[in-house]
VMD Tcl script that draws the C-alpha trace (Angstrom):
set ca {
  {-25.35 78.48 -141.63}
  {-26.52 77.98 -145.04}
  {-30.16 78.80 -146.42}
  {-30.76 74.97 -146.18}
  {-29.52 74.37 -142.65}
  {-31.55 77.33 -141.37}
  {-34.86 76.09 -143.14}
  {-34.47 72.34 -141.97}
  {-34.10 73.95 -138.36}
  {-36.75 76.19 -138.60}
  {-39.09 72.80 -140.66}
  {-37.07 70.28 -137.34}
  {-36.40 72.35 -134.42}
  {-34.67 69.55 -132.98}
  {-32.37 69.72 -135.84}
  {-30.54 72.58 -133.71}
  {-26.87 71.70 -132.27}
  {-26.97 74.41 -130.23}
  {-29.99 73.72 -127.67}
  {-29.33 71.48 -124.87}
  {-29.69 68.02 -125.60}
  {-32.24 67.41 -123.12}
  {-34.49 70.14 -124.99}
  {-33.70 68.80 -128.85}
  {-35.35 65.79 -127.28}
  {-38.14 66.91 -126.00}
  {-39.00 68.74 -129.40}
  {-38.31 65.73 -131.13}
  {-40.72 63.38 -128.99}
  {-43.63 66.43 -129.24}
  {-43.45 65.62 -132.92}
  {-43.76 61.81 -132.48}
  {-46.26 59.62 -133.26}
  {-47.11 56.97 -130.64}
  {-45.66 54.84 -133.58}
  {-42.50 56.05 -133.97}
  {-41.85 56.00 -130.60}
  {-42.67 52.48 -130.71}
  {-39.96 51.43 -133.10}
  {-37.14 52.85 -130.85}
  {-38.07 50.37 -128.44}
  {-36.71 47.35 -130.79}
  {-33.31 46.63 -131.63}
  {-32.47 43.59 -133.91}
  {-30.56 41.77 -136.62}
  {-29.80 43.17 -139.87}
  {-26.73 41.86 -142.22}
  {-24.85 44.08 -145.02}
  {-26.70 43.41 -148.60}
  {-29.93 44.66 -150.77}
  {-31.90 46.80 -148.43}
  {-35.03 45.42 -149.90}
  {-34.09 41.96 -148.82}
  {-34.78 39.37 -146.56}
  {-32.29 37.84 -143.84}
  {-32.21 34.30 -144.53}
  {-30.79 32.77 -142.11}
  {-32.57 34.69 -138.78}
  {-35.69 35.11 -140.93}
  {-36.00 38.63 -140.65}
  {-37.81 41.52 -142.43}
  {-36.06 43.68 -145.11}
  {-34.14 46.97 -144.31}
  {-36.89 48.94 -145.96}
  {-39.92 47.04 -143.95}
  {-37.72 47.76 -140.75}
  {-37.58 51.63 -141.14}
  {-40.53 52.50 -143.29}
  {-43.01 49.94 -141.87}
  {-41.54 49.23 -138.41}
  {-40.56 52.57 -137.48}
  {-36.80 51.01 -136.28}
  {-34.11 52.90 -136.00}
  {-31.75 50.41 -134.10}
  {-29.98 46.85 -135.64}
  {-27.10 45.00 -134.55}
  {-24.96 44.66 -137.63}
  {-24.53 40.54 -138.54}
  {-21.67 38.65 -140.44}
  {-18.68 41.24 -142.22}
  {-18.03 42.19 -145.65}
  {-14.26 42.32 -147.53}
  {-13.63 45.47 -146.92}
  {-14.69 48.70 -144.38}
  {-15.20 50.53 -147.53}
  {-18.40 47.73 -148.08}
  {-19.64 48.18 -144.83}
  {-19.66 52.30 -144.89}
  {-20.95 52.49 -148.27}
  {-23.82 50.29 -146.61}
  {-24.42 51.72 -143.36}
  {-24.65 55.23 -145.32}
  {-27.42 53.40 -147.61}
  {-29.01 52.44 -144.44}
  {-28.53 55.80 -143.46}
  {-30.23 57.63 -146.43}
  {-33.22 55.05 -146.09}
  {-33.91 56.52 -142.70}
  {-33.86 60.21 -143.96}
  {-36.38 59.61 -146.25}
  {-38.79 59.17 -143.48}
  {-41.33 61.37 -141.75}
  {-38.92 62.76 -139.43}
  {-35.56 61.53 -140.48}
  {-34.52 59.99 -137.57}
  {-31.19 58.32 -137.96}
  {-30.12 54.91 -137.66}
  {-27.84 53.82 -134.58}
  {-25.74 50.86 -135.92}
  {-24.56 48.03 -132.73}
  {-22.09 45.15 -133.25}
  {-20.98 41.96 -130.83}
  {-17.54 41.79 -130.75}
  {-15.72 41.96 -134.30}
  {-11.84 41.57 -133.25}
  {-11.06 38.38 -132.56}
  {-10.87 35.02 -133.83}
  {-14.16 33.38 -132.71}
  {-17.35 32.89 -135.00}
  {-20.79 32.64 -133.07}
  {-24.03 34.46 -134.65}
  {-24.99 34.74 -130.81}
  {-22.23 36.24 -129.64}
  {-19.37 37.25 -131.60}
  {-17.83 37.72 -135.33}
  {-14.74 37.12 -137.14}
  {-12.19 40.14 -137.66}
  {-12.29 40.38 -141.20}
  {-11.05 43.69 -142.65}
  {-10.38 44.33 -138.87}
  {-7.49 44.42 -136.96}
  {-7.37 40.97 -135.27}
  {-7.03 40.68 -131.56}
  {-7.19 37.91 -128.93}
  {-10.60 37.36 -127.25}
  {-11.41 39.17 -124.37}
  {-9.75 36.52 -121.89}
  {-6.41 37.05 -123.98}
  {-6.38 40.41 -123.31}
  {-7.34 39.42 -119.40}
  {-4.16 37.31 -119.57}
  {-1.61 40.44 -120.27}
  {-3.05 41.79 -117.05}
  {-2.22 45.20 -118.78}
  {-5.31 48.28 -118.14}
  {-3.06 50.30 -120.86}
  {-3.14 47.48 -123.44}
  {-7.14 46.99 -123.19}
  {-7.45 50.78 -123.32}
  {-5.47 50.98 -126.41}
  {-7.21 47.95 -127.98}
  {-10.60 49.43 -127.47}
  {-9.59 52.73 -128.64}
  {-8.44 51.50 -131.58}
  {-11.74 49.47 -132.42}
  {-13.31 52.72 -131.45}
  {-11.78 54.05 -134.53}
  {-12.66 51.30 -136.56}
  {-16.25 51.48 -135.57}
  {-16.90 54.82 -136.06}
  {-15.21 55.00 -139.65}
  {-17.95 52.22 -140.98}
  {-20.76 53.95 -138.36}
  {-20.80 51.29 -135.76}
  {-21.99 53.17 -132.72}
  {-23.19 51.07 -130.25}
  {-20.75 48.07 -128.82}
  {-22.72 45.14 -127.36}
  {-19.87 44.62 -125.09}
  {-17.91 44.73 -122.70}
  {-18.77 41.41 -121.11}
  {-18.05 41.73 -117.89}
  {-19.43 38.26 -116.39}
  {-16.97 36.41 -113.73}
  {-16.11 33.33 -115.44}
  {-16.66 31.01 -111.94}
  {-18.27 27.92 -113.94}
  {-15.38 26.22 -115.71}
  {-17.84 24.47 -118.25}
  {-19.72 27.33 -119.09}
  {-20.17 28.15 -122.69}
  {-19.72 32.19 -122.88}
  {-16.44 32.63 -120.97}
  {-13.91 33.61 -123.79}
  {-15.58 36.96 -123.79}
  {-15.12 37.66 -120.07}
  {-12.02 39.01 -118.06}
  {-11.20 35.95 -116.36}
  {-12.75 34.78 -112.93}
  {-11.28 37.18 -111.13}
  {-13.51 40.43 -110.13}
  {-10.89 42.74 -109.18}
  {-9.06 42.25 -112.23}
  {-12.40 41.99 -114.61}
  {-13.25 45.23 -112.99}
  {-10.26 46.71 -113.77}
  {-9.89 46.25 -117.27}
  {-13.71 46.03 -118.16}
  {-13.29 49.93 -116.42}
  {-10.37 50.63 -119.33}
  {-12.06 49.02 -122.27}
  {-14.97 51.65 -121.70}
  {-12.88 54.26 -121.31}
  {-11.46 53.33 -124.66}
  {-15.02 52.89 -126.38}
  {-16.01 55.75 -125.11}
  {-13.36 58.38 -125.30}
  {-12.60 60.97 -122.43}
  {-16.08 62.42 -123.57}
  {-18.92 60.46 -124.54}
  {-19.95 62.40 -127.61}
  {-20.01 62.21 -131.75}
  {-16.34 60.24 -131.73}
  {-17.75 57.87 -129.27}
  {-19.27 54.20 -129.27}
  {-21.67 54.09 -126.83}
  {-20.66 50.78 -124.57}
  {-23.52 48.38 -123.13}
  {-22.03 46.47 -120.59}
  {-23.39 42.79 -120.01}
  {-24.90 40.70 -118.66}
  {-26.52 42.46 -115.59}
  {-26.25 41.10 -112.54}
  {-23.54 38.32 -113.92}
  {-24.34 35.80 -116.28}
  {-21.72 32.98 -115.01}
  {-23.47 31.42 -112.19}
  {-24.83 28.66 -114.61}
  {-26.55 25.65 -113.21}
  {-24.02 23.15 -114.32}
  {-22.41 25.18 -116.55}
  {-25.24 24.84 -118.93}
  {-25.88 28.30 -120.50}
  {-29.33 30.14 -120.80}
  {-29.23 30.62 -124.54}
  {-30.66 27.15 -123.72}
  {-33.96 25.98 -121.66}
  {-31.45 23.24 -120.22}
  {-29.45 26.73 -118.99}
  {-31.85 28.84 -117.55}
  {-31.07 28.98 -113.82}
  {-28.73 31.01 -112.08}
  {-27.65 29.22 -108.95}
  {-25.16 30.73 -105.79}
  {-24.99 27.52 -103.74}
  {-21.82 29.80 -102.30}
  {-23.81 32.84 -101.57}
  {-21.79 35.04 -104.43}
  {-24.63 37.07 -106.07}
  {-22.81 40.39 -104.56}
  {-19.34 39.47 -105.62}
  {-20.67 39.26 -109.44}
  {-22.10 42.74 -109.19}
  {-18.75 44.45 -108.48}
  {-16.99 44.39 -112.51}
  {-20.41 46.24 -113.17}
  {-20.24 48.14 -110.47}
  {-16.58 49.97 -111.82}
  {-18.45 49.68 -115.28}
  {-20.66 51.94 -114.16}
  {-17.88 54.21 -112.34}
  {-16.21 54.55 -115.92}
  {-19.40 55.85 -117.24}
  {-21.26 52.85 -119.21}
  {-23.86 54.02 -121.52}
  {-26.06 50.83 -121.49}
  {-26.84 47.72 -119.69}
  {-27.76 44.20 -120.87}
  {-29.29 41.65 -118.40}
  {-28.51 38.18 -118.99}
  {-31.25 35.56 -119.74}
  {-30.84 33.51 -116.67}
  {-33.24 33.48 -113.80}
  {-31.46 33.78 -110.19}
  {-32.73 30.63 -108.27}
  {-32.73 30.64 -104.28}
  {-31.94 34.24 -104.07}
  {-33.91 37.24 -102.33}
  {-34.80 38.47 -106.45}
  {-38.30 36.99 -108.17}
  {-37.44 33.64 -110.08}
  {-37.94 35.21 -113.88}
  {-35.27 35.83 -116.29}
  {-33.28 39.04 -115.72}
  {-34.81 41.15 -118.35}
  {-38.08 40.31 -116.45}
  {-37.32 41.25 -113.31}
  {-38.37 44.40 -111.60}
  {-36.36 43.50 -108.57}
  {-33.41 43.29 -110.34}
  {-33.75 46.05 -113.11}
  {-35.51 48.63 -111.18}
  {-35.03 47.91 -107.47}
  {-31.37 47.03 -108.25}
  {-29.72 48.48 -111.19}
  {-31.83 51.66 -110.85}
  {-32.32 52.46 -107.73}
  {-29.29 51.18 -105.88}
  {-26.60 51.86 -108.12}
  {-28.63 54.74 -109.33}
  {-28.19 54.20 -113.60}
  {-30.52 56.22 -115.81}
  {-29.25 55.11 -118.85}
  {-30.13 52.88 -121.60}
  {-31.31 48.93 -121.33}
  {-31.81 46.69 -123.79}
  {-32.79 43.07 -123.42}
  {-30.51 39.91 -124.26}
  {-31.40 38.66 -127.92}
  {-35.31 36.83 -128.24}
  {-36.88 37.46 -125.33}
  {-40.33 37.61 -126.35}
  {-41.27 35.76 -129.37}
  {-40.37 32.02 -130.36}
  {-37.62 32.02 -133.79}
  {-36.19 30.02 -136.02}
  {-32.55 29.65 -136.66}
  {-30.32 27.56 -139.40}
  {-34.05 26.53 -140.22}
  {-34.84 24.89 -136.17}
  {-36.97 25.97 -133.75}
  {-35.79 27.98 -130.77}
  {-38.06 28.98 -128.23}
  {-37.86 32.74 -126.83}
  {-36.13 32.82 -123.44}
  {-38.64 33.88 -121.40}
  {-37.42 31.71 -118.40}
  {-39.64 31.68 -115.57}
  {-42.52 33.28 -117.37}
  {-42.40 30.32 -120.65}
  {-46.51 30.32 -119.67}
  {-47.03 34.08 -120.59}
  {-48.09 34.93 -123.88}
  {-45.46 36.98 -125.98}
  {-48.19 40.05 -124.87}
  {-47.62 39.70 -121.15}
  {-43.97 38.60 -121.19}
  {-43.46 42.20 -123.51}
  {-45.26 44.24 -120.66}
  {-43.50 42.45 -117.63}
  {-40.13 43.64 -119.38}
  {-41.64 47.24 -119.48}
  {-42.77 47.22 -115.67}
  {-39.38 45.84 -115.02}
  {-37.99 49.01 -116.18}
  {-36.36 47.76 -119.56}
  {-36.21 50.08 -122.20}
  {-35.62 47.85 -125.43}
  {-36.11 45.03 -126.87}
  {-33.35 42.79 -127.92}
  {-33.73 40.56 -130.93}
  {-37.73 41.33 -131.74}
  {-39.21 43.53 -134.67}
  {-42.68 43.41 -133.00}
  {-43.40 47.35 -132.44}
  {-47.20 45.67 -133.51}
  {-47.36 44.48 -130.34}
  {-46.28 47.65 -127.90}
  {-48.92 49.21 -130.02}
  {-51.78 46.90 -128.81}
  {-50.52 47.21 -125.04}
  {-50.55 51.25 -125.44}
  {-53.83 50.98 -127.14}
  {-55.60 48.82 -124.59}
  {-53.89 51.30 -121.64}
  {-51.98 48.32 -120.61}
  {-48.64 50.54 -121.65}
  {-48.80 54.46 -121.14}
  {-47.67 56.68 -123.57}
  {-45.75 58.90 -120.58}
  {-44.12 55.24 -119.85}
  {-42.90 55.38 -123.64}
  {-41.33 58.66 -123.05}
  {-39.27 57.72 -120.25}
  {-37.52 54.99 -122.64}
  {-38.21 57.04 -125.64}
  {-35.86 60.11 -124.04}
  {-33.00 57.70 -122.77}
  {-33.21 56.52 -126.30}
  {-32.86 59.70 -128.28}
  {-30.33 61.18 -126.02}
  {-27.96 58.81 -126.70}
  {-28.77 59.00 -130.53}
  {-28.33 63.14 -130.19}
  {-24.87 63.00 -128.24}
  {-23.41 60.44 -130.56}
  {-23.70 63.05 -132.96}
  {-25.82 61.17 -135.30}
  {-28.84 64.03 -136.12}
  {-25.76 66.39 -137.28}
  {-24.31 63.68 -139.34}
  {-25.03 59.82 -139.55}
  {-22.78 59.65 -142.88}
  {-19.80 58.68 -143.03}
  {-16.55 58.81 -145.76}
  {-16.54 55.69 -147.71}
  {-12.92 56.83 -148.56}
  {-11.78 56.78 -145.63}
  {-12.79 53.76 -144.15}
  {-10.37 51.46 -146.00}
  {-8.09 53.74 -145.02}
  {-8.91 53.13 -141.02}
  {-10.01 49.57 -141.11}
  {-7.63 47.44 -140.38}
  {-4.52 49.87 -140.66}
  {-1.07 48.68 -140.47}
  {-0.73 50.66 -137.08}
  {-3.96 48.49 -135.78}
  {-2.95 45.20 -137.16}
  {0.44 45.52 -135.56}
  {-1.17 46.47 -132.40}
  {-3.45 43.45 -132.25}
  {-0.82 41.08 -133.32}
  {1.79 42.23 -130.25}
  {-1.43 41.50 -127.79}
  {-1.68 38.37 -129.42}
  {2.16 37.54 -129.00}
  {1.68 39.11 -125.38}
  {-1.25 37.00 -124.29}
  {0.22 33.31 -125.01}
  {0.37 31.49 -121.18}
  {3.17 29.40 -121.00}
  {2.01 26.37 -118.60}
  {5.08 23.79 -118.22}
  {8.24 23.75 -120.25}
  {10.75 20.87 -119.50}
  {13.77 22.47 -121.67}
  {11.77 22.43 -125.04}
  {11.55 25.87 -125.02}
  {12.41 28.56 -126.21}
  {13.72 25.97 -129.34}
  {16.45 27.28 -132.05}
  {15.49 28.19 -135.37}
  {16.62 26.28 -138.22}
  {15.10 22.59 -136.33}
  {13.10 20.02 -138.19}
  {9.76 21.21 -137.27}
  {6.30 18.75 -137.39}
  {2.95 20.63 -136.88}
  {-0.25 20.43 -136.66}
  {-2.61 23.21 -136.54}
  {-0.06 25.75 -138.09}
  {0.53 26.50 -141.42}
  {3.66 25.26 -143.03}
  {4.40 28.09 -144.81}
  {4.23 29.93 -141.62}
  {6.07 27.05 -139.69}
  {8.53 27.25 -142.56}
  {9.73 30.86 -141.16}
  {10.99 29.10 -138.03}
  {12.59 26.02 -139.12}
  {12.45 23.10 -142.28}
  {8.91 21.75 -142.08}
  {8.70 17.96 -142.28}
  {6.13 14.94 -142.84}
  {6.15 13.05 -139.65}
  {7.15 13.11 -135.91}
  {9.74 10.50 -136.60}
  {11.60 13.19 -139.05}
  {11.23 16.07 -136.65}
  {13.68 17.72 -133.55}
  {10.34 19.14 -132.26}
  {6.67 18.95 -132.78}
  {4.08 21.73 -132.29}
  {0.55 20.48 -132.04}
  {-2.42 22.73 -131.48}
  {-5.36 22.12 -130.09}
  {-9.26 23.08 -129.44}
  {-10.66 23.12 -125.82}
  {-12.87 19.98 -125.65}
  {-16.88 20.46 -125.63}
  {-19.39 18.11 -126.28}
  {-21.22 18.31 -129.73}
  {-25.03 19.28 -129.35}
  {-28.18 18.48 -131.24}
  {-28.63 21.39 -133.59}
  {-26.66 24.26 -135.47}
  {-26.49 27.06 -133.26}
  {-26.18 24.69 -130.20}
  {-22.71 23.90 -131.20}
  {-21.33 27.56 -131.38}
  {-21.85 27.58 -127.84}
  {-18.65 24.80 -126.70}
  {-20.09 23.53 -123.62}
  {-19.97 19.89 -121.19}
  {-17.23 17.96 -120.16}
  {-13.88 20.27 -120.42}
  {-11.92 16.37 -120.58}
  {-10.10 15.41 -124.07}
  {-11.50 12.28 -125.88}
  {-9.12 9.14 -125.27}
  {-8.23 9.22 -128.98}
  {-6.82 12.79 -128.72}
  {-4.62 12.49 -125.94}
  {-3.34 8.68 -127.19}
  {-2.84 10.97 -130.48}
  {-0.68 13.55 -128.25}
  {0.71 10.24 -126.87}
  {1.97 8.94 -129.83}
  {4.00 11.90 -131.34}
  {5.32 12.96 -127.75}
  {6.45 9.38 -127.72}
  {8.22 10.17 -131.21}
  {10.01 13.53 -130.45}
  {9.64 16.05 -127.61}
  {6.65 18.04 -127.94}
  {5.00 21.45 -127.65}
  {1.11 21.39 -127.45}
  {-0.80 24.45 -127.39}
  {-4.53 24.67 -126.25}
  {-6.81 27.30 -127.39}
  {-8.55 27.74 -124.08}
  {-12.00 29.34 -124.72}
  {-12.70 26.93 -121.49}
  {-10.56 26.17 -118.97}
  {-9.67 22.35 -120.27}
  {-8.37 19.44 -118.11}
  {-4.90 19.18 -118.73}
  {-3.37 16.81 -116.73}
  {-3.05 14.14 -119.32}
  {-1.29 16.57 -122.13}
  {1.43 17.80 -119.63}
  {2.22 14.13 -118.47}
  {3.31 13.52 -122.22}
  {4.24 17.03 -123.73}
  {7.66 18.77 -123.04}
  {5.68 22.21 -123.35}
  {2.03 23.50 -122.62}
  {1.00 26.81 -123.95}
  {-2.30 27.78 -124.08}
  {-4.14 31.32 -125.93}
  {-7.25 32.90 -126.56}
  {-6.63 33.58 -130.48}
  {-3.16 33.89 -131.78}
  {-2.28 33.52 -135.23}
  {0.69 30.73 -135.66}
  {3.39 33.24 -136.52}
  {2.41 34.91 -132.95}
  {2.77 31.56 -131.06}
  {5.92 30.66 -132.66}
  {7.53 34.23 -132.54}
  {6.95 33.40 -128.37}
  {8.12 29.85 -128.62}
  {11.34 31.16 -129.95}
  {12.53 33.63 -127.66}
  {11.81 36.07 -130.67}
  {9.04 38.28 -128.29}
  {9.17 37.57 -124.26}
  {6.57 35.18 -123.11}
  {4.18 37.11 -120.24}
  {0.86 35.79 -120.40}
  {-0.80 34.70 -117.09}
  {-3.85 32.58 -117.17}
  {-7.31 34.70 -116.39}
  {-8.97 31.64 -114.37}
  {-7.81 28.21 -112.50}
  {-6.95 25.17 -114.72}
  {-9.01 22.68 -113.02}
  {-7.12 19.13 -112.69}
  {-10.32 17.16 -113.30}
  {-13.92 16.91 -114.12}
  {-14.76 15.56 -110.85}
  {-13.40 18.92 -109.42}
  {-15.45 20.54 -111.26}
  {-18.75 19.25 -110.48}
  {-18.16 19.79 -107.08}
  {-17.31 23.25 -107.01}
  {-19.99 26.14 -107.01}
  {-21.26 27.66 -109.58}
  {-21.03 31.62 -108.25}
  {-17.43 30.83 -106.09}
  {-14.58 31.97 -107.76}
  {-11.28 29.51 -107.58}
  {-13.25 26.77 -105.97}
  {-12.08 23.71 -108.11}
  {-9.99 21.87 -105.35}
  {-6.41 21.29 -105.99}
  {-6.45 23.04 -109.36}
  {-3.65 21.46 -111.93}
  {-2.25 25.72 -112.47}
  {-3.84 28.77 -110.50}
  {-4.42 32.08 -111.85}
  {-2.19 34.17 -112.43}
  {0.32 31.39 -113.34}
  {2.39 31.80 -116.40}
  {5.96 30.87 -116.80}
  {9.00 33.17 -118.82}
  {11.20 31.57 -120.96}
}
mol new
graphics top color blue
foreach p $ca { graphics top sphere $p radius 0.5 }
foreach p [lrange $ca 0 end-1] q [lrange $ca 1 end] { graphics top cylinder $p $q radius 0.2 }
display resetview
């Protein structure tokens, strides 16, 4: 040890790798100000850029005001840069800036999901300089515990090269709603299954050790988000309630149940408030019933949890108002709704910079300081195993090296190829190379690869169309990045299908973020496929024979709307006569 090690030691006691954890802690919070300990309770957005700037678009505080004002040592990274070399030269700023203070307590970096192909500030982020995988229902539809494993393990390594430590996933939700806006994170509707791979994906995260080559996973939404009053979801006030007309609320606890088996770091509770249940009728971050008498006592978890996103104090976003999501409690001021998420047994808060107001509740006695330390502990252990005290740096060099590496892309773009469901083929497929090709939705240059791209259907052997799952548009911004309503096509889409079907035989492919009614498309295409993110070259490398198709679908296909209003909410498979079951997925 050199001169310098030995004297910060001997200066930070807690500074010394060889104690026990639980005892580097304890030093650590004996040298804490009721302050400090304060900031670890609040964990929000911050976006790569100037750390003495403002967030624009979530209207948040600077980098600097965070850590030196706020005492914060906890952000979920927003948005991407070019390059991993841009993020880690970044997150080791950030890093530096939280040295400089009192006690140097390093920064613990989070992140939605960052693989895929979806874009939603609430919920997820576009690859980037990452390797690019299908969503989360994708992988669900290779049915393949070794392929999520291997996926997660790789964006392990990406993580940790750029100092993303904390994954705000896996989402392991049962995706029972059809019309419900958050299912293209999930595993499917199937528990069982969601179980089983939501079990490898944290065994990926997390290594065979949880410990400085780890991202810590925190496993959402506790007890199920899903269950949505008519699909509606509780990002929204039209979403709030939680409703098992079925009598389901155990079978949505099992997927967290083997999360917790496979040793889950942290927990998120969903915003929703269970209605007609045996559990108090607040959201789920409010609720002592659920967070204590469940979570903690029955299934016995002492570690970390945070709070969905905005719990507390009304926001702006894109420039509109959007109310906290303080369901059940909307008549509490942002004082009493912060302490009923403390009784409840929460330990941060998700989306708020307001250690002000923890202050005022400690300073009135509202809020003991020995309550702090329970939180406070669970906190900093998790901060001391990940390694970050010995190092929080990490090698700029490097990380364009590991970021998106040829390995990795190839990787994600054979679980892209392996995830695309093939729904009906009536001798369309696999097609020859070297036909007159139409398209829509694919790039011709990419299309060009598999055949002579031409103008118009009446030119072609074959068209390829793709498609979006329907949704309704919304009033405002952010509504919109959450597709939600009626899962039926507009008229104009499927006379457009009509048309060129009528033309030339025809392959339509659905990106299927939703389970969409697709009764109309197979009457007039030769071919269905539908993904959850697959570049075009993937789609038409399966379409051709070139890579076997073996995708199965994670949920039912409902065959119409009308089924789906009458089936309930928390019951899995419960669309009558559904158009293709789970599981299904043809070979060609």
């Amino acid at each position: 040890m050199t001169m310098a090690a030995a004297d910060a030691i001997t200066a930070r006691p807690w500074l010394d790798a060889s104690l026990p954890v639980d005892e580097r802690v304890q030093l650590l919070l004996e040298e804490m100000t009721v302050e400090e300990k304060a900031g670890l309770f609040f964990h929000t957005m911050i976006a790569i850029g100037d750390l003495d700037e403002t967030n624009p678009v979530f209207a948040t505080p600077s980098a600097r005001e965070f850590v030196h004002v706020k005492n914060m040592t906890h952000f979920n990274l927003l948005g991407a840069a070019p390059t991993g070399r841009e993020i880690a030269a970044w997150q080791n700023a950030l890093q530096r800036l939280a040295a400089s203070t009192r006690l140097g307590i390093p920064v613990t970096l989070s992140t939605d999901p960052r693989h895929s192909f979806s874009e939603n500030p609430g919920a997820s982020i576009l690859a980037g300089p990452f390797s690019q995988w299908p969503e989360t229902l994708g992988l669900a539809a290779t049915r393949d515990p070794d392929l999520v494993q291997r996926f997660a393990d790789i964006a392990r390594q990406e993580y940790t090269t750029v100092g993303l430590r904390v994954a705000l996933h896996p989402q392991v939700d049962l995706a029972t709603e059809p019309r419900w806006a958050r299912q293209t994170a999930t595993f499917g509707e199937d528990a069982e299954l969601a179980g089983i791979l939501g079990a490898a994906y944290i065994r990926g995260f997390q290594g065979e050790s949880f410990g400085p080559g780890s991202v810590s996973t925190m496993t959402k939404h506790f007890p199920g988000g899903g269950p949505q009053k008519d699909g509606e979801d509780p990002h929204f006030p039209y979403g709030r309630e939680q409703v098992y007309p079925g009598g389901r609320f155990e079978l949505h606890l099992k997927p967290f149940e083997d999360a917790l088996a496979a040793g889950t770091r942290q927990m998120m509770p969903y915003y929703g408030m269970p209605v007609g249940t045996e559990f108090e009728e607040v959201g789920f971050g409010f609720n002592r019933s659920v967070i204590t008498g469940l979570l903690r006592e029955r299934f016995g978890f002492d570690g970390l949890v945070c709070t969905d996103w905005g719990l507390i104090n009304d926001a702006e976003i894109f420039g509109q108002p959007f109310p906290a999501r303080a369901w059940g409690v909307e008549d509490l001021t942002p004082r009493e709704r912060m302490l009923k998420v403390i009784d409840a047994g929460v330990d941060q808060f998700g989306g708020e910079d307001c250690p002000e107001l923890l202050l005022e509740l400690v300073a009135d006695g509202s809020v003991t300081e020995e309550r702090l330390d329970v939180s406070a502990r669970r906190i900093l252990r998790e901060k001391f195993e990940l390694g970050l005290f010995e190092d929080p740096f990490v090698d700029e060099d490097a990380a364009d090296e590991v970021v998106g590496r040829a390995e990795f892309r190839a990787a994600g773009e054979a679980a892209q190829r392996a995830s695309v469901t093939v729904l009906t083929n009536r001798g369309a497929l696999p097609f020859a190379a070297g036909l007159r090709l139409y398209v829509e939705g694919i790039e011709a240059d990419v299309a060009a690869a598999y055949g002579e791209v031409v103008a118009s259907p009446a030119e072609a052997d074959l068209a390829i169309i793709r498609l979006q799952a329907p949704f309704e548009q919304r009033a405002t911004t952010f509504e919109n990045f959450f597709h939600a309503g009626s899962l039926e096509f507009a008229e104009e889409v499927v006379a457009h299908v009509g048309e060129i079907a009528a033309a030339v035989p025809t392959v339509v492919d659905v990106l299927a973020d939703r389970p969409p009614i697709l009764q109309p498309i197979v009457d007039a295409a030769a071919a269905v496929t539908v993904n959850w993110g697959a570049s075009g070259a993937a789609l038409l490398d399966v379409l051709t024979g070139v890579v076997p198709a073996r995708g199965a679908l994670p949920f039912d296909l409902p065959r119409s709307m009308s089924a789906v209003e009458r089936s309930r909410p928390d019951v899995p498979f419960d669309t009558a006569d559904p158009l293709f079951r789970f599981g299904h997925g043809l070979t060609l």
